[in-house]
N, C-alpha and C positions, 0 to 999 in steps of 0.2 A: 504494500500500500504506500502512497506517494505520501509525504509528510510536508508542511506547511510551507518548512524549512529548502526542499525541494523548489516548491511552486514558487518560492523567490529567487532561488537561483535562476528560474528557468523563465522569468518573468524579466530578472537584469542578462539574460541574454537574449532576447526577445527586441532590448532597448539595445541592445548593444550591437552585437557581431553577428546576433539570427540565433534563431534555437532551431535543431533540425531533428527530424520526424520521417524516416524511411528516405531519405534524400529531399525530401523538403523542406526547403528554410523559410523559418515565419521570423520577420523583420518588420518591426514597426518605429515610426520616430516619433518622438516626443511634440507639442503635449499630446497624451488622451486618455480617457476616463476606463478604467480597469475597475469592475467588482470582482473579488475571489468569495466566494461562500464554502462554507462545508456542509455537506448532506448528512441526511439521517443514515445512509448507507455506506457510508466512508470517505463517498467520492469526495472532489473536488471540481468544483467551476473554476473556470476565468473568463469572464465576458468581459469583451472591448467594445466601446461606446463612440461613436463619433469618428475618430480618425483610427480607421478599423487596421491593423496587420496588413501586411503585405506576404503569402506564400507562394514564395514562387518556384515552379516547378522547371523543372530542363530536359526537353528534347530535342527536337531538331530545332525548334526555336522553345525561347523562353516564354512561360505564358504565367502570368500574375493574379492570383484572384487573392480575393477578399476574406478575410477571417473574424470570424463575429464571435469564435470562441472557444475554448477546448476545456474539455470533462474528464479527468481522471480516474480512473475507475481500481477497481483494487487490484488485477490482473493485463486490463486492457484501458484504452482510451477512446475517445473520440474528439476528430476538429470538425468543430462547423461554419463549413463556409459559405457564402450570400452564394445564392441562385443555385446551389448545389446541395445532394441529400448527403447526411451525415458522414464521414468518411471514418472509417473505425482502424484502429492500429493495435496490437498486441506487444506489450513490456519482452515479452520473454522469445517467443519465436520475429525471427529475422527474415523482414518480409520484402520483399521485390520491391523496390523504388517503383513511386508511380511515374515517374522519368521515364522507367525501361521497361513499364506495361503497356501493352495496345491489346487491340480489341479486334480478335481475329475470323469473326465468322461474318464482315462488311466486306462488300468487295467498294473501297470509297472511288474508285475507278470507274465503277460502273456510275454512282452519282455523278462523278464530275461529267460522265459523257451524256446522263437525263441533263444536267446542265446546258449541255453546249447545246442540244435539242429545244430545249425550253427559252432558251433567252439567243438571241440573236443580235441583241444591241447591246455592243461592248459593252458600258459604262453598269447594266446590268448581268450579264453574265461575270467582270470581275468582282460587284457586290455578291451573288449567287456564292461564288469558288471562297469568297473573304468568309463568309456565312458557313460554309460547311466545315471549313479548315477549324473555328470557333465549335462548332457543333459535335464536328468527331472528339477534338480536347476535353470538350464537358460531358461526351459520353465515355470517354477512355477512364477520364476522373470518377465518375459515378460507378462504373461500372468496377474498376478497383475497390471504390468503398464499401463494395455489396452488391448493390443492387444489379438483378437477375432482370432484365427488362423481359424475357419470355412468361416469365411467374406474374408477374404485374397486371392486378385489375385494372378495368376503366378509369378507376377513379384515382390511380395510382400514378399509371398512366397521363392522365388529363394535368396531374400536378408533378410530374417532371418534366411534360413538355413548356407547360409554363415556366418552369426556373430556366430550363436548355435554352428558349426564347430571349430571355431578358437577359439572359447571361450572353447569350450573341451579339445582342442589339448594340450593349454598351461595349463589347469587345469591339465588335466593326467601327461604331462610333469612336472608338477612344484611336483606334488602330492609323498607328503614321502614313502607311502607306495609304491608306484610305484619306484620310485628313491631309496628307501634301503630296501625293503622289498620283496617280496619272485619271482616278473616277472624280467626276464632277460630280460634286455633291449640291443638289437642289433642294428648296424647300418641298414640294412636290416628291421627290425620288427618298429623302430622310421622312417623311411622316405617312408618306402615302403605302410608294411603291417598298422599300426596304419592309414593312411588318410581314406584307404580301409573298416576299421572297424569302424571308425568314421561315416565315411559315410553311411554307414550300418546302424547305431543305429539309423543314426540322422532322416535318410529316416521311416525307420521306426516307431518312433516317432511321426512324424508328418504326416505319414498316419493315426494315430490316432487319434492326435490330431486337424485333420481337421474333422473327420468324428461325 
């Protein structure tokens, strides 16, 4: 069981040089508002408020989400982070960096070429390719932390594609190449057309990735 004295260490490395979690480093900079509580069952919280962590993970490119908080548990833990379902880690067994999992039963090749089918207008087909590349990341991350998308009711379902969605939206939006590089971004093509092709990808996705 993790003890008080721990969760500060692990809290002044956090603020400092990153605290790392199966090859994930969670990095946050000062100020921001931290509750730790203790539970009736041993565990331990640590919720961040406002200027949320930074975990960023490393593939072929670097991808950074957001951390709202991690649970200690007496054997195991869990991080929870924005737009994604709980990601659970184990003290004792030595588990695969989610860096160096992928998710192998997608052919993302056969998507990018429903893509080139679907969109014919540049400026859309490379928001389409920006959309998926974000999509397959937060299914490869989900999918590490558990979750079986074939096992997955409707209703299960209907709220991971909402997180998959919002977690795209603000990737493409935040994404440099997107924002200075070669797509004209319109008001029209950011509030209209973009949810539209989101949606498209994400739909399609996880018709796959249920089947």
């Amino acid at each position: 069981m993790i003890e008080l004295s721990q969760v500060e260490t692990i809290l002044h490395s956090i603020f400092k040089d990153g605290f790392n979690i199966n090859g994930t480093n969670i990095s946050c900079k000062s100020p921001t508002q931290v509750t730790i509580k203790s539970n009736d069952d041993n565990s331990i919280n640590i919720d961040f408020h406002d200027n949320l962590p930074l975990a960023t993970i490393k593939k072929l490119i670097s991808i950074s989400v957001q951390v709202e908080g991690i649970v200690f548990k007496k054997d195991s833990g869990t991080i929870k982070i924005k737009y994604f379902p709980d990601i659970h880690f184990n003290y004792a067994t030595e588990s695969k960096a989610i860096g160096a999992y992928d998710i192998d039963n997608v052919d993302f090749l056969e998507i990018e070429s429903d893509i080139a089918k679907e969109y014919d207008d540049d400026n859309r087909q490379k928001l389409a390719n920006k959309c998926l590349q974000y999509a397959k990341e937060w299914a490869t991350i989900a999918s590490y932390g558990g979750v079986s998308f074939r096992d997955c009711d409707f209703n299960q379902q209907k709220k991971l594609k909402t997180q998959c969605k919002q977690f795209v939206r603000e990737s493409v939006l935040n994404d440099e190449e997107v924002r200075y590089g070669s797509v004209i971004l319109t008001f029209i093509l950011i509030q209209v057309i973009l949810p539209i092709i989101i949606k498209w990808v994400v739909e399609k996705l996880f018709k796959r990735l249920s089947n």
